[in-house]
N, C-alpha and C positions, 0 to 999 in steps of 0.2 A: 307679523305678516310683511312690513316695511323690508326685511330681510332678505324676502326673496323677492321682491316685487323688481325687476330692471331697470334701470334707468330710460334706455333703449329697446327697442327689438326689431329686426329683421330677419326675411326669409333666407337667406345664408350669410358668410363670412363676404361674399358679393355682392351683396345689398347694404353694408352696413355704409353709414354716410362717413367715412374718413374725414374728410373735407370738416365738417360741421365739431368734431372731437378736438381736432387739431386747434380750430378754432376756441375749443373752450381749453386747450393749455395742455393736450394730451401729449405727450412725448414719444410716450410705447404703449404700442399693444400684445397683451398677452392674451394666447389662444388656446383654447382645447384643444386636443389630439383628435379623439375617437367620436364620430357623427357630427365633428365640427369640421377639422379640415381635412380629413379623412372616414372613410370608411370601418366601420368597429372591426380592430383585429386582421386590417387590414395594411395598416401601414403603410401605404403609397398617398403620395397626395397629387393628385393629377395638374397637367401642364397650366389649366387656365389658374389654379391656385397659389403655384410657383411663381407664374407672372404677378399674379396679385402680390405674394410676399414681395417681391420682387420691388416690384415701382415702390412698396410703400418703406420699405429699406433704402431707395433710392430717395428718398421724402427724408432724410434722418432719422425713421422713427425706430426707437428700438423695437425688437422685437423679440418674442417669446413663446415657445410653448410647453405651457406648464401638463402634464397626464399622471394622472393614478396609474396608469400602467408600468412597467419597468419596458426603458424600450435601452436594449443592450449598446453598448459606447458604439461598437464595430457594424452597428445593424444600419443598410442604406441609408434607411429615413433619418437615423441619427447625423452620419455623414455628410447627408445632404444640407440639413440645417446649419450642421457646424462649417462647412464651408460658407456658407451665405451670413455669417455672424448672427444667425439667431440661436437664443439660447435655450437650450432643453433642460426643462425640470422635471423628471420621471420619478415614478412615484412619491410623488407629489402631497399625495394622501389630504386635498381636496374636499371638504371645507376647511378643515384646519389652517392655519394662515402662514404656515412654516415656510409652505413651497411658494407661494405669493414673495414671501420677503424674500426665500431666497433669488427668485428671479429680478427682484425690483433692485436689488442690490447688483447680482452681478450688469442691470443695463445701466446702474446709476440714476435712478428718478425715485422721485417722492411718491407715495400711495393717488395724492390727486394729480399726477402727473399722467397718470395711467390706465387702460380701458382692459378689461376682463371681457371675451368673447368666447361665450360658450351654449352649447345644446343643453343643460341642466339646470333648473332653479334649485336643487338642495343640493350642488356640488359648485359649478361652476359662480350661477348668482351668488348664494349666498356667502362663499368663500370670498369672490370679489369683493361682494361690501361688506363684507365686516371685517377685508384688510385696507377698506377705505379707495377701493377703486371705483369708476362710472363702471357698470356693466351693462352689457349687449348678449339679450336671449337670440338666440338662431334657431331655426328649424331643425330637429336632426336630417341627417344626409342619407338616413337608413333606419330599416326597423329591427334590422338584428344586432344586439346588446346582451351583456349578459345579465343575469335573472335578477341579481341587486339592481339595476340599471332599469331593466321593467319595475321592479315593485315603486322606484322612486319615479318612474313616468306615474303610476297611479297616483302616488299621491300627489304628484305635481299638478294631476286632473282635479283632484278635492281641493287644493290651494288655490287654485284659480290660473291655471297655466293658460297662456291663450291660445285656443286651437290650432289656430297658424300667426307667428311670429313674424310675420309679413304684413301684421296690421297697419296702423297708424302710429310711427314711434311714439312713447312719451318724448316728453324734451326736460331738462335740468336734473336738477340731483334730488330725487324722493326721498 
C-alpha cells in the first residue's frame, strides 16, 4: 500500500507548495498531461498554467511532462512546451519506470532530486515512487477519462484515495 500512498496532495498543480519541495532539494518537476494540467483528450493547457510553468522554469526548475498518451512532435501542445524547454515524454507507459528515467535523464537530476505531480495513484503515484521520486496526488481537472482510467478511479476508491486531494498535505517521504 506504501506504493501508492503520496507523499504530498493538493487540490490542483496550483495548490501544490513549490516553495516547501525546493526546500527539501527538488530540482524538477515532472507532470501529468491529461486531468492534471490539462483536460483528458484535450490538449490545451490554459493561460493561468502556462504562467505557472512559467515562473517555476523561471525558479531553474527543470521541468517535465511525462503522458501515456502519444502527443505527435508537430501537435501545438507539443510545440508549446518544447519552446519553453520543458521536456515531453509521450507514451510514457506509466507505471513502468522507463519514461520517469527517460525524462530524469534528459533534465539531468537524480530520482530524489525530483517531484512526480499527478491525478492517478496506480499510474502517476505509483510509478513516481518506485522510480524514487517525492509525489504529489491532485484532483482530477475533469470527469471524462477513458474507461481503463475510470476502472482505476474505482480501485483507487477501495485503496483508500482520498476524496478531495485538497486535504491536509502529508509532509516527508512515506
Amino acid at each position: 500500500m506504501r506504493w501508492i500512498r503520496p507523499h504530498h496532495v493538493a487540490g490542483s498543480v496550483h495548490d501544490v507548495d513549490y516553495d516547501s519541495l525546493v526546500q527539501q532539494g527538488v530540482r524538477a518537476i515532472l507532470y501529468d498531461l491529461e486531468n492534471t494540467l490539462c483536460r483528458w483528450r484535450v490538449w490545451e493547457i490554459d493561460p493561468p498554467t502556462w504562467a505557472l510553468l512559467d515562473r517555476l522554469a523561471q525558479q531553474h526548475l527543470g521541468l517535465s511532462v511525462l503522458t501515456n498518451a502519444f502527443v505527435p512532435p508537430d501537435h501545438l501542445l507539443a510545440q508549446g512546451l518544447r519552446k519553453r524547454g520543458i521536456v515531453l515524454v509521450s507514451s510514457a507507459r506509466k507505471p513502468l519506470q522507463r519514461g520517469f528515467r527517460v525524462a530524469l535523464d534528459r533534465l539531468g537530476v537524480h530520482p530524489h532530486q525530483a517531484t512526480m505531480v499527478g491525478d492517478q495513484l496506480l499510474t502517476d503515484i505509483l510509478g513516481g515512487r518506485r522510480a524514487g521520486l517525492i509525489t504529489v496526488l491532485v484532483d482530477p481537472l475533469g470527469s471524462e477519462e477513458s474507461l481503463l482510467t475510470k476502472l482505476n478511479r474505482r480501485l483507487e476508491r477501495l485503496l483508500g484515495r482520498p476524496i478531495s486531494a485538497g486535504t491536509e498535505p502529508q509532509t516527508g517521504r512515506v
